[in-house]
C-alpha positions as CSV (number, residue, x, y, z in Angstrom):
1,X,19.8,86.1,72.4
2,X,22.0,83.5,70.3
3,X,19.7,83.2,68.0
4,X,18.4,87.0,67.7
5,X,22.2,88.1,67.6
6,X,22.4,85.0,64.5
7,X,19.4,86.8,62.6
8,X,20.8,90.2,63.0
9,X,24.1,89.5,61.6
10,X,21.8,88.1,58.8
11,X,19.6,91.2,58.1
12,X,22.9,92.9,57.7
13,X,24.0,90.2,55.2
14,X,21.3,90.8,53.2
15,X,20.4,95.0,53.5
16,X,23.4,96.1,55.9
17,X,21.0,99.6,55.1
18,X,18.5,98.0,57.4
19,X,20.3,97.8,60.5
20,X,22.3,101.1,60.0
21,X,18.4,103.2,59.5
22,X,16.5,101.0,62.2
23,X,19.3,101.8,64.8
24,X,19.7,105.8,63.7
25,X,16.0,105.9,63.8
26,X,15.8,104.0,67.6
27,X,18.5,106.9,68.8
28,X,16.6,109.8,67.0
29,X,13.7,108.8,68.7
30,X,15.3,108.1,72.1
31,X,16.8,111.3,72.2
32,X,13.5,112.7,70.9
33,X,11.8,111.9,74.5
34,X,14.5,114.2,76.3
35,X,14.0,117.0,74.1
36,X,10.2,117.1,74.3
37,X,11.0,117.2,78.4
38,X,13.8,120.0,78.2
39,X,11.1,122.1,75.7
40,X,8.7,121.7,78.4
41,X,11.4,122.8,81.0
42,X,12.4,125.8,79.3
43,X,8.6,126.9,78.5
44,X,7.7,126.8,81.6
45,X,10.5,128.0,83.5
46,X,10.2,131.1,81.0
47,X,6.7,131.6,82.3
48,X,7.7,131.3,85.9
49,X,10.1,133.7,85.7
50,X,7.8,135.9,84.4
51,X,9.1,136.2,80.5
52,X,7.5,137.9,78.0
53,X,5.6,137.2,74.8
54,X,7.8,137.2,72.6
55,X,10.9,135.0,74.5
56,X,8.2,132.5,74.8
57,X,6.8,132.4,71.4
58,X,10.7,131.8,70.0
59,X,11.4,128.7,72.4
60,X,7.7,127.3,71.0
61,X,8.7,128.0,67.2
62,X,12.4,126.6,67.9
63,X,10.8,123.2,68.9
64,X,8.5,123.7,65.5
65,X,11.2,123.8,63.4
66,X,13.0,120.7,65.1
67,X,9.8,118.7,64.7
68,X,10.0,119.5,61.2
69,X,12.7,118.4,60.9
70,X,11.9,115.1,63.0
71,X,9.2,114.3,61.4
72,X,10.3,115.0,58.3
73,X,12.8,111.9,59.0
74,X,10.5,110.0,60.7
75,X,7.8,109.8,57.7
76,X,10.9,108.9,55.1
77,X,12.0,106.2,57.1
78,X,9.1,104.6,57.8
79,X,6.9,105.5,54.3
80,X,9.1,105.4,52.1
81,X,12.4,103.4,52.8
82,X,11.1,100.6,55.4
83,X,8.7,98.8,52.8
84,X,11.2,99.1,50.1
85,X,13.9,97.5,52.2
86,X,11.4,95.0,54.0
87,X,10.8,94.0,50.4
88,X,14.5,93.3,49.6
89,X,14.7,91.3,52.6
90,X,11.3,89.5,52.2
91,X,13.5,88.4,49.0
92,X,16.4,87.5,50.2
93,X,15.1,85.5,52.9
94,X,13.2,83.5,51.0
95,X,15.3,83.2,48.4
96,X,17.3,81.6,50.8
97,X,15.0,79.1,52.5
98,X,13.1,78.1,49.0
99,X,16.8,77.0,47.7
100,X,17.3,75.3,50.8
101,X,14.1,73.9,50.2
102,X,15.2,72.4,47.0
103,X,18.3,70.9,48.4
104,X,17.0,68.9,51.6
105,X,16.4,66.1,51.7
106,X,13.4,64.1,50.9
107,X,13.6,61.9,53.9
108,X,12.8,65.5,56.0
109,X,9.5,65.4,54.9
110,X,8.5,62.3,56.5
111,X,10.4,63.6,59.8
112,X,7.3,65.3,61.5
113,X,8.9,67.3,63.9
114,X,11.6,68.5,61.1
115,X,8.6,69.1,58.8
116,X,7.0,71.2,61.3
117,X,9.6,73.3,62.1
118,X,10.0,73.5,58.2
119,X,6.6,75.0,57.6
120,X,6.6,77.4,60.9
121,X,10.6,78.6,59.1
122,X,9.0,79.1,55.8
123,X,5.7,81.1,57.6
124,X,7.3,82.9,59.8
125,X,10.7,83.6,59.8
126,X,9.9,87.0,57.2
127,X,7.5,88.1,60.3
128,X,9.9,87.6,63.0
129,X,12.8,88.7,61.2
130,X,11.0,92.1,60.1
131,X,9.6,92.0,64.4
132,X,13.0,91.7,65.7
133,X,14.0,94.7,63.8
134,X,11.6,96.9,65.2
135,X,11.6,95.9,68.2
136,X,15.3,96.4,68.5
137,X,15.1,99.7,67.6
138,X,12.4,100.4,70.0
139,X,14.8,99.1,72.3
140,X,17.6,101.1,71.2
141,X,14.8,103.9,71.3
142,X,14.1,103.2,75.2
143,X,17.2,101.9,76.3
144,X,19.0,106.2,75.0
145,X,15.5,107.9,76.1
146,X,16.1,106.0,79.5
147,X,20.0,107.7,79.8
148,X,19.1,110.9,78.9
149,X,15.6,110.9,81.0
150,X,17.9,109.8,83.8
151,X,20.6,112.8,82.9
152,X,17.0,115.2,83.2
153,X,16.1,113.7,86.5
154,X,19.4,113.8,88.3
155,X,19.7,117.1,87.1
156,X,16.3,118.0,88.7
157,X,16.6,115.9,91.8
158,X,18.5,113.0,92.7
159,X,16.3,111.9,95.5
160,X,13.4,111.8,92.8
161,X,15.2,109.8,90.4
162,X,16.6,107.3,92.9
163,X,12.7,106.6,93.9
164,X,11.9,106.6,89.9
165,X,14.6,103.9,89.6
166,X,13.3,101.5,92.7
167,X,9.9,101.2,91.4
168,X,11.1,100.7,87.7
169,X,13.3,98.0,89.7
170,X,10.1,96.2,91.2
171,X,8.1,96.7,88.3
172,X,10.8,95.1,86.2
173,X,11.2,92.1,88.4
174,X,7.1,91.9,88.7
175,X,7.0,92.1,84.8
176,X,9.8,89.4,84.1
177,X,7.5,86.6,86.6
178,X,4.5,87.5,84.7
179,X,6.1,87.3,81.5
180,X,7.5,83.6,82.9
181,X,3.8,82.8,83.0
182,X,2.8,83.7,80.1
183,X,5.6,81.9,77.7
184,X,4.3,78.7,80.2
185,X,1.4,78.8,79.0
186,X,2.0,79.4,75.1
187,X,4.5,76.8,75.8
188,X,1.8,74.2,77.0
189,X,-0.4,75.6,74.1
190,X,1.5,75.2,71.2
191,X,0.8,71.6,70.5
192,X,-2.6,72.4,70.6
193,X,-2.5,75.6,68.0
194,X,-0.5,73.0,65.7
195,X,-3.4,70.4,66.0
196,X,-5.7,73.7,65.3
197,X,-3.5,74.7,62.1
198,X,-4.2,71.1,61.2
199,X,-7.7,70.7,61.0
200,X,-8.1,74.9,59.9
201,X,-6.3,73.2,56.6
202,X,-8.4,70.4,56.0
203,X,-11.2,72.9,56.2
204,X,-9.8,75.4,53.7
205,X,-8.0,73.5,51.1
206,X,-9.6,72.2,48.2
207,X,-7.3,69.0,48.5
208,X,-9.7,68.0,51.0
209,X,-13.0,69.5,49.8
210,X,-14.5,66.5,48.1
211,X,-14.3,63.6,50.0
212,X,-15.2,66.1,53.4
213,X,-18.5,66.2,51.4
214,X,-19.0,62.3,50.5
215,X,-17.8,61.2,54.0
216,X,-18.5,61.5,57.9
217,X,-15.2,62.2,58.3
218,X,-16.1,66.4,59.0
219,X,-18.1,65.2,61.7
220,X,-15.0,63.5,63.6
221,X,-12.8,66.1,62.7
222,X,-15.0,68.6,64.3
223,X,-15.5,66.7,67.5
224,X,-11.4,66.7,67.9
225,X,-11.5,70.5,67.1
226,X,-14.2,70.6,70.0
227,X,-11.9,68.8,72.3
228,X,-8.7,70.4,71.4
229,X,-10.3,73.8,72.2
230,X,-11.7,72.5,75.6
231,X,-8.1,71.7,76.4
232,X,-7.2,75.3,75.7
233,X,-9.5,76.2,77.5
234,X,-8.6,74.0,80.9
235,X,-4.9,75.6,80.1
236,X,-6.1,79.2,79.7
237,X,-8.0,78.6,82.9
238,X,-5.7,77.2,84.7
239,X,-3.1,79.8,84.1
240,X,-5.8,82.6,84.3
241,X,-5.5,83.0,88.1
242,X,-1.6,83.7,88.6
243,X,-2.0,86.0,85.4
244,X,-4.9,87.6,87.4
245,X,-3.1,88.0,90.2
246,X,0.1,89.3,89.1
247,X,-1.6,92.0,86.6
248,X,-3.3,93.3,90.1
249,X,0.1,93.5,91.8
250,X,1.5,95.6,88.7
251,X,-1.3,97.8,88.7
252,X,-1.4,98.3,92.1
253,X,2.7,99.1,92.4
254,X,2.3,101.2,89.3
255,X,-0.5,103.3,91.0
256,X,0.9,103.5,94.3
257,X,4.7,104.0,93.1
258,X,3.3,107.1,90.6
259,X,0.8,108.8,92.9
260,X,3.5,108.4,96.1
261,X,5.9,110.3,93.7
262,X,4.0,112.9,92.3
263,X,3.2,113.6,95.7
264,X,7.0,114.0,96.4
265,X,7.4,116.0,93.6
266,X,4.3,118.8,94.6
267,X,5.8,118.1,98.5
268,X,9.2,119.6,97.0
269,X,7.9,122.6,94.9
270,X,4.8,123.9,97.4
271,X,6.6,123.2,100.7
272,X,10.2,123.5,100.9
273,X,10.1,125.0,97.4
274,X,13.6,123.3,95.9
275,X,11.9,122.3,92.6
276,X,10.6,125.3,90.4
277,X,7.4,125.4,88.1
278,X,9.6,123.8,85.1
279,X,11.2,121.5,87.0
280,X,7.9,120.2,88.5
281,X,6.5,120.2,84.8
282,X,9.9,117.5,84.1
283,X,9.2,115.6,87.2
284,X,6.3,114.3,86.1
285,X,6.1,114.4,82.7
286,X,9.5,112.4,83.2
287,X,8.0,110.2,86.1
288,X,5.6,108.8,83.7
289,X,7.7,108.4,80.4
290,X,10.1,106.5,82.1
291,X,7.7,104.7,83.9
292,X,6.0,103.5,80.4
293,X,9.4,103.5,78.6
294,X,10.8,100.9,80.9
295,X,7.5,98.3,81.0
296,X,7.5,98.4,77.0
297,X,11.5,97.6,77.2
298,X,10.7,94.9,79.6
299,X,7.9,93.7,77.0
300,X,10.0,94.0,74.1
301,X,13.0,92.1,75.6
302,X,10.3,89.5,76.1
303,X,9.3,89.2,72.4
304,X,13.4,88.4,72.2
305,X,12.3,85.3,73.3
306,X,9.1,84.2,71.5
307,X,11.3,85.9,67.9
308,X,14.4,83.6,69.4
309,X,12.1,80.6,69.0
310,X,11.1,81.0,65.8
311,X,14.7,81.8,64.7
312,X,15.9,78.2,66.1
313,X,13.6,76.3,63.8
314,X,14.5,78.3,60.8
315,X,18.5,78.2,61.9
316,X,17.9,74.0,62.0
317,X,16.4,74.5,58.5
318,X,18.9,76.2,57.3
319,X,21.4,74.3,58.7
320,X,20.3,71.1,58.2
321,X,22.7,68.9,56.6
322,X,22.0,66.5,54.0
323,X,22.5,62.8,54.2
324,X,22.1,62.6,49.9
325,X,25.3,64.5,48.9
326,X,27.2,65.0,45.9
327,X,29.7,62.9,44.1
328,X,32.8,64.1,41.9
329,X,31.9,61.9,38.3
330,X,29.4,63.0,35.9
331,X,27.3,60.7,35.0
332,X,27.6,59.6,30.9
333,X,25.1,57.5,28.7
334,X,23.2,54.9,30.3
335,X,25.0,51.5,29.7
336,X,23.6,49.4,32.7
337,X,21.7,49.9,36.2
338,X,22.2,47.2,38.8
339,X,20.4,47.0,41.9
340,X,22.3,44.8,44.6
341,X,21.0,43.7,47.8
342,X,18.9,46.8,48.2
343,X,17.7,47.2,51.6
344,X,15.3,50.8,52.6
345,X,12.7,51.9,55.4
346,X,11.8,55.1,55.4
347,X,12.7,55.8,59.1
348,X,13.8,53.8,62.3
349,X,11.5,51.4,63.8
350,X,9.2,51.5,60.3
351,X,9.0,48.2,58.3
352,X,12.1,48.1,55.2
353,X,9.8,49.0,52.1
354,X,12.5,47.3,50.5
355,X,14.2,44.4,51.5
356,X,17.2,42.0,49.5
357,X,16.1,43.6,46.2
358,X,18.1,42.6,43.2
359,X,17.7,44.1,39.4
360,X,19.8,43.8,36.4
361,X,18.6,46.5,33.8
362,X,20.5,47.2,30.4
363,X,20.5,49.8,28.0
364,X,17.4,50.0,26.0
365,X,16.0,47.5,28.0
366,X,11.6,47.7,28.8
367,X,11.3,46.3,32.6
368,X,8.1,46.4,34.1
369,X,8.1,46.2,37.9
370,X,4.3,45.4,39.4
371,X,2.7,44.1,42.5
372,X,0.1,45.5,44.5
373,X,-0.4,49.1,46.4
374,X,2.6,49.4,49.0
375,X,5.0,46.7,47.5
376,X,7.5,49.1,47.0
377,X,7.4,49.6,43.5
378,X,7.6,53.8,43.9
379,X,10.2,53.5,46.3
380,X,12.6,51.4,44.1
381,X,12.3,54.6,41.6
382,X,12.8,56.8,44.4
383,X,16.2,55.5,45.2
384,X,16.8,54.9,41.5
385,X,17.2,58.9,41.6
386,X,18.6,59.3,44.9
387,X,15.7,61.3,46.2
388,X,17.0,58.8,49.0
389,X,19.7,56.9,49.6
390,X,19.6,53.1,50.6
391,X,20.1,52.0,54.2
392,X,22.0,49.0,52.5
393,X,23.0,47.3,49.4
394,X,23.8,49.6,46.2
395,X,22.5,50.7,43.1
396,X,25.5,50.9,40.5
397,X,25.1,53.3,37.0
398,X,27.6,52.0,34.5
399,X,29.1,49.8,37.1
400,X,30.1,52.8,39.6
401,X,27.9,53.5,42.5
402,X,25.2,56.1,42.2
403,X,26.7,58.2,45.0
404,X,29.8,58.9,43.1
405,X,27.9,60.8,40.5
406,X,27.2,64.7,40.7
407,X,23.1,64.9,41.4
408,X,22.9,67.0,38.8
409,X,24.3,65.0,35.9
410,X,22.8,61.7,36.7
411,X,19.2,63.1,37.5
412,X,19.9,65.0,33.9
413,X,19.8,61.4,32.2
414,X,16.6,60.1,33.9
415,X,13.2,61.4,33.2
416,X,10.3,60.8,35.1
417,X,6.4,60.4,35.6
418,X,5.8,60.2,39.2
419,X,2.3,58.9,40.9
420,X,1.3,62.1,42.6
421,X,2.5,64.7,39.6
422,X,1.6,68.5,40.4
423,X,0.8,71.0,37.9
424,X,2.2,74.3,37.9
425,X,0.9,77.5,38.2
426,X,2.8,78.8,34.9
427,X,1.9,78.3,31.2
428,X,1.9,75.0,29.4
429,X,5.4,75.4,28.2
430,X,6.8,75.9,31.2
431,X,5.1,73.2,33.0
432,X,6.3,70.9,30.1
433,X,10.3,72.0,30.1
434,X,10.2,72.1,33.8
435,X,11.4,75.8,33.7
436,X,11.9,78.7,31.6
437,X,10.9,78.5,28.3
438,X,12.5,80.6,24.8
439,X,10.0,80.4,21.9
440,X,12.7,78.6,19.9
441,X,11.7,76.0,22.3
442,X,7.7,75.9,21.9
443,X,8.1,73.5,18.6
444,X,9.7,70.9,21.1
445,X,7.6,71.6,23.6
446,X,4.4,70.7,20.8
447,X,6.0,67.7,19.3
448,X,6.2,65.9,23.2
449,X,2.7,67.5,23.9
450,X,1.7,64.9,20.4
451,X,3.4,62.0,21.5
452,X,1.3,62.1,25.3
453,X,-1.7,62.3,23.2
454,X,-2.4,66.1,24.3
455,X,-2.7,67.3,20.8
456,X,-6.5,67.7,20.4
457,X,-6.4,69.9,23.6
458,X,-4.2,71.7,22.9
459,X,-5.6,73.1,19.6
460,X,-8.5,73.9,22.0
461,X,-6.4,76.2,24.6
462,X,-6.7,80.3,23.7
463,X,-3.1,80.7,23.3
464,X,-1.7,77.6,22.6
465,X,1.3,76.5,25.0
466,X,1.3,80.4,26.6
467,X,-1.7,79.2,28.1
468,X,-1.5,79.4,31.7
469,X,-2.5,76.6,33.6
470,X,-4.9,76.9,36.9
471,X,-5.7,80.3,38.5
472,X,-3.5,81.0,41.2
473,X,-1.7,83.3,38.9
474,X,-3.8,84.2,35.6
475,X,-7.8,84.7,36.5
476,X,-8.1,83.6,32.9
477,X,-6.1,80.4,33.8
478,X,-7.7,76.9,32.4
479,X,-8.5,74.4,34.8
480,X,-7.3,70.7,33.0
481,X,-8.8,67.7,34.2
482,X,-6.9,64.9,35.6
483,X,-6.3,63.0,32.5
484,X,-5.4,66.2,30.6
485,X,-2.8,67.1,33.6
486,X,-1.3,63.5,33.5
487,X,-0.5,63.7,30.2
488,X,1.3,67.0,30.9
489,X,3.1,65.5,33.2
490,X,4.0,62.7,30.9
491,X,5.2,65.0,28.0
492,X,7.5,66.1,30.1
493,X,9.2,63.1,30.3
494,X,9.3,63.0,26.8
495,X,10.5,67.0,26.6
496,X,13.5,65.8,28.6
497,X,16.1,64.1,26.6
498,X,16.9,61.5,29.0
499,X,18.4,57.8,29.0
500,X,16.1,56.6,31.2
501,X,12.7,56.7,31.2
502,X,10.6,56.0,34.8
503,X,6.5,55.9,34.2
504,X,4.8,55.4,37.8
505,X,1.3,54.3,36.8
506,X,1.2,56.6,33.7
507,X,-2.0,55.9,32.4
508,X,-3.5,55.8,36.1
509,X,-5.8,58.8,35.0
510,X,-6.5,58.1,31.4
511,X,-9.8,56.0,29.4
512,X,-9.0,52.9,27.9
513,X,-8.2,54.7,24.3
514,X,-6.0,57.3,25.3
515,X,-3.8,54.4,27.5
516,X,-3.7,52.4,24.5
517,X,-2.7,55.4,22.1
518,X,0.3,56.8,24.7
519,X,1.7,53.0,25.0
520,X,2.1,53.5,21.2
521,X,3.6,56.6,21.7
522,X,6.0,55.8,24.4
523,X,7.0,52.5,22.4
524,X,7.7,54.9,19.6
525,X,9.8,57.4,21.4
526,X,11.4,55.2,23.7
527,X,12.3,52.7,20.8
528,X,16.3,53.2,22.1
529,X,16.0,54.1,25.3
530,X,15.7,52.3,28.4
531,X,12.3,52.2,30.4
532,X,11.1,51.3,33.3
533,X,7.2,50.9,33.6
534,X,5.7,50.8,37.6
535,X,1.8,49.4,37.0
536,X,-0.9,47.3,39.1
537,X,-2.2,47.6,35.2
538,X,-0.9,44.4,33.5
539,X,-1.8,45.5,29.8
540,X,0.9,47.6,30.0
541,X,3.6,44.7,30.9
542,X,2.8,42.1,27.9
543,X,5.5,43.3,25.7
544,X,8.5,44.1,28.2
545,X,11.7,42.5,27.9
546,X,11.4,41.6,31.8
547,X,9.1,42.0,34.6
548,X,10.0,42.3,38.3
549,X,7.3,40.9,40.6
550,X,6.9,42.8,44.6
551,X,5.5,41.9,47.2
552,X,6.4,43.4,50.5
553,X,9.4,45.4,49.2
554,X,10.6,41.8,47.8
555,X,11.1,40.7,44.6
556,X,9.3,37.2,44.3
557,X,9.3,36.9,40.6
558,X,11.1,38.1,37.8
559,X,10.8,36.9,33.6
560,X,9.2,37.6,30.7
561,X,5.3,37.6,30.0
562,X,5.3,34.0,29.2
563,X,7.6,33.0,31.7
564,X,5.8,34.0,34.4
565,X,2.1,33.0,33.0
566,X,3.9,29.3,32.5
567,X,5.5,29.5,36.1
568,X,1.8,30.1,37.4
569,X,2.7,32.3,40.6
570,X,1.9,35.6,41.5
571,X,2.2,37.3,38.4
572,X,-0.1,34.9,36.6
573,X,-2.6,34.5,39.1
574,X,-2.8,38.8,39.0
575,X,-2.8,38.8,35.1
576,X,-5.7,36.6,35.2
577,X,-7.9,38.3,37.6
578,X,-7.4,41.5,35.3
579,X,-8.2,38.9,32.3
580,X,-11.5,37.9,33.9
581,X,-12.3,41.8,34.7
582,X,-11.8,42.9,31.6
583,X,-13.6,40.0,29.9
584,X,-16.5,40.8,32.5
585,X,-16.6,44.6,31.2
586,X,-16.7,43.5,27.7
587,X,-19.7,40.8,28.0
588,X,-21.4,43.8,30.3
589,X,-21.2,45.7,27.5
């Protein structure tokens, strides 16, 4: 209820409108019930008295015109100003949660439970925001139909409603074990359904598509679906017989309780005639609306529960707080980087990814850091931009640690390429300024498009740098390949005025011509700026003014080209393996 009572006070943050309508309609409604009963009442206590015609075709046209009426609020409400405000809050919610997603963390998404909860706050917290409104109007709805069915019934016969009441009570407390069964089950379920949203993924995004089809790997991934559904299964079956046996008892106290009243009820009006032909009419019309009004406000105060689960995992999103936070300085023009006893893992009990790591980088300086896959080279760059923060040592910008620079200002001097870039779904432009783009802008845009050595396709595109890019958006969309998107990702980096420059393997994409050509260009552009080139690629190293050497998140060597070829470790031994494969190519040839 915490957490429902946390999401309500939100809805009314964001359409206070909302609330007010949802709870109006719920009483409208409510009282609704009543006046259908008293209509029925009147009608037929008119005929038993023996009215005429006409007194009974005015009660009949009185309840027309309220109907009209009803309904006439009924069908605004729900046709015209629910989806318009369900849309407002579809916005602000997300709104909400997609800034949130901006600002966390990056260390969250390697936090698997946090990253679960993230995706389940981002799917479904519209759903069960937009639930938990309706159902607590149909709440308020049955909770003011049951007070004024109970007003009807005492009216009519207190013995009857006292009887109405003690089965409601036992169906109640019948409906509350079941329901405890139920959310057991789900309960022991849900690891499974996450397992099942797992491999439904693999199956449906294109991410996956290809190497599904040149590997075996479908084959085990179907066997675990297989098994993961016989587990459900043994749950749902084990489960399955108290479920069975307490829908019988319901039924069977719902069909005894009902039939033992009605027979009260005709007991009272055919033998010692103290309920008349209307009231008779109420009794049971009554006896079953409150009987069905009180089971769906049972069932609806369960949902509280299932929408109170969901609302936890989007309030620990929401509230999460951040271990990257801002500092006060602003960050000016690059004069020196220095990385100090730099010590990282990316979570406790993992391996450091970086350990003891020293660097001394000055303005206008080319370093190249190499190694192999998974010595830590991306992670360096990672820290260099406080996507994380270290778990020791510092990195200090101008002398000052990064961490008492504003984000904003010292991620507005680096640029970078990173390893696994993503193309937007928006046009060329934008996907090059990293945002919205003016025309005034489009000759800048061009001129970085040039220096990534994107011109020829570009003169190829229908419209230029409007064209959008994929078709999740635009069915008239172009589809790049992967060396045409890597060098949008790289013109971005040259878009961005920035100080410094990170490539991470920015020619991993690109034939031997275009790498040669964008080394030229990034020479050229970055004549004055400082750059820092991450490569298992060693042509692009040769000309750097040093080169930093990892292996396992350690620095091992560190010089210039020559250096390092004369000190004959790591570096050379590397460089010559990519001599002799390059060599090999050529003589193939």
């Amino acid at each position: 209820m915490k957490n429902n009572l946390w999401l309500l006070r939100r809805i009314w943050k964001y359409v206070p409108g909302y609330v007010v309508w949802m709870a109006t309609e719920g009483v409208i409604w409510g009282i609704n019930h009543s006046v259908s009963i008293l209509y029925m009442e009147k009608l037929f206590d008119a005929l038993g008295m023996g009215a005429d015609f006409q007194t009974a075709a005015s009660i009949i046209l009185w309840y027309a015109v309220y109907l009209a009426f009803f309904y006439m609020f009924h069908h605004w409400y729900w046709e015209l100003y629910n989806p318009k405000v369900r849309e407002k809050l579809h916005v602000a919610m997300h709104g909400e949660l997609f800034a949130q997603a901006v600002s966390m963390d990056l260390a969250k998404y390697d936090d698997p439970a946090f990253y679960n909860d993230f995706v389940w706050a981002m799917d479904q917290a519209f759903p069960h925001a937009v639930g938990l409104m309706e159902d607590t109007g149909k709440l308020i709805n049955r909770v003011v139909a049951s007070f004024t069915l109970t007003g009807v019934l005492l009216s009519v016969d207190t013995q009857m409603a006292a009887v109405i009441f003690t089965i409601a009570a036992v169906r109640i407390g019948l409906a509350l074990l079941a329901n405890r069964v139920v959310l057991s089950r789900q309960e022991a379920i849900n690891p499974l359904e996450r397992k099942e949203l797992y491999l439904n993924r693999v199956f449906q995004l294109p991410d996956y598509a290809k190497q599904l089809r040149v590997s075996h790997v479908a084959q085990l991934l179907l066997g675990e679906f297989e098994r993961n559904v016989r587990q459900k299964g043994q749950i749902i079956s084990g489960y399955g017989k108290r479920e069975a046996l307490l829908s019988f008892i319901q039924s069977a106290v719902a069909v005894a309780g009902e039939s033992g009243l009605l027979i009260l009820v005709l007991y009272k009006t055919m033998v010692t005639k103290q309920v008349g032909l209307g009231s008779f009419a109420v009794a049971v019309y009554a006896t079953w609306k409150m009987a069905w009004l009180l089971r769906d406000m049972v069932d609806r105060l369960m949902k509280y529960h299932e929408h109170g689960i969901f609302v936890g995992k989007m309030i620990r999103f929401l509230q999460c707080q951040k271990n990257v936070t801002d500092g006060t300085l602003t960050a000016c023009d690059l004069e020196s980087l220095t990385v100090h006893n730099l010590r990282f893992s990316y979570g406790k009990g993992e391996a450091c990814a970086l350990e003891s790591v020293n660097m001394e980088i000055k303005k206008g300086e080319k370093i190249a850091i190499v190694g192999y896959n998974g010595a830590g080279k991306t992670t360096l760059t990672k820290l260099l931009m406080r996507l994380y923060d270290p778990d020791a040592g510092e990195i200090l910008y101008n002398g000052k640690n990064i961490k008492e620079y504003t984000l904003k200002s010292l991620r507005k001097r680096v640029a970078a390429v990173f390893q696994d870039y993503r193309i937007f779904a928006c046009s060329v432009a934008e996907n090059v300024a990293g945002g919205p783009c003016m025309d005034s802008q489009y000759p800048q845009v061009e001129k970085a498009l040039g220096k990534s050595v994107f011109g020829e396709c570009l003169m190829q595109l229908p419209k230029g740098v409007r064209t959008s890019l994929t078709r999740e958006f635009d069915p008239e969309g172009t589809q790049l390949s992967g060396g045409e998107q890597q060098k949008i990702a790289i013109a971005r980096a040259f878009f961005k005025d920035a100080d410094l420059i990170i490539l991470d393997e920015p020619s991993s994409a690109l034939d031997p011509d275009a790498e040669y050509a964008l080394n030229q260009a990034i020479s050229e552009y970055a004549d004055q700026k400082t750059v820092i080139f991450i490569s298992h690629r060693l042509s692009t190293t040769r000309n750097a003014d040093r080169i930093y050497m990892f292996e396992q998140g350690r620095v091992i060597e560190s010089g210039t080209h020559e250096q390092l070829l004369e000190a004959d470790g790591k570096y050379a031994h590397m460089f010559r393996l990519q001599a002799e494969k390059y060599r090999g190519q050529a003589s193939g040839q």
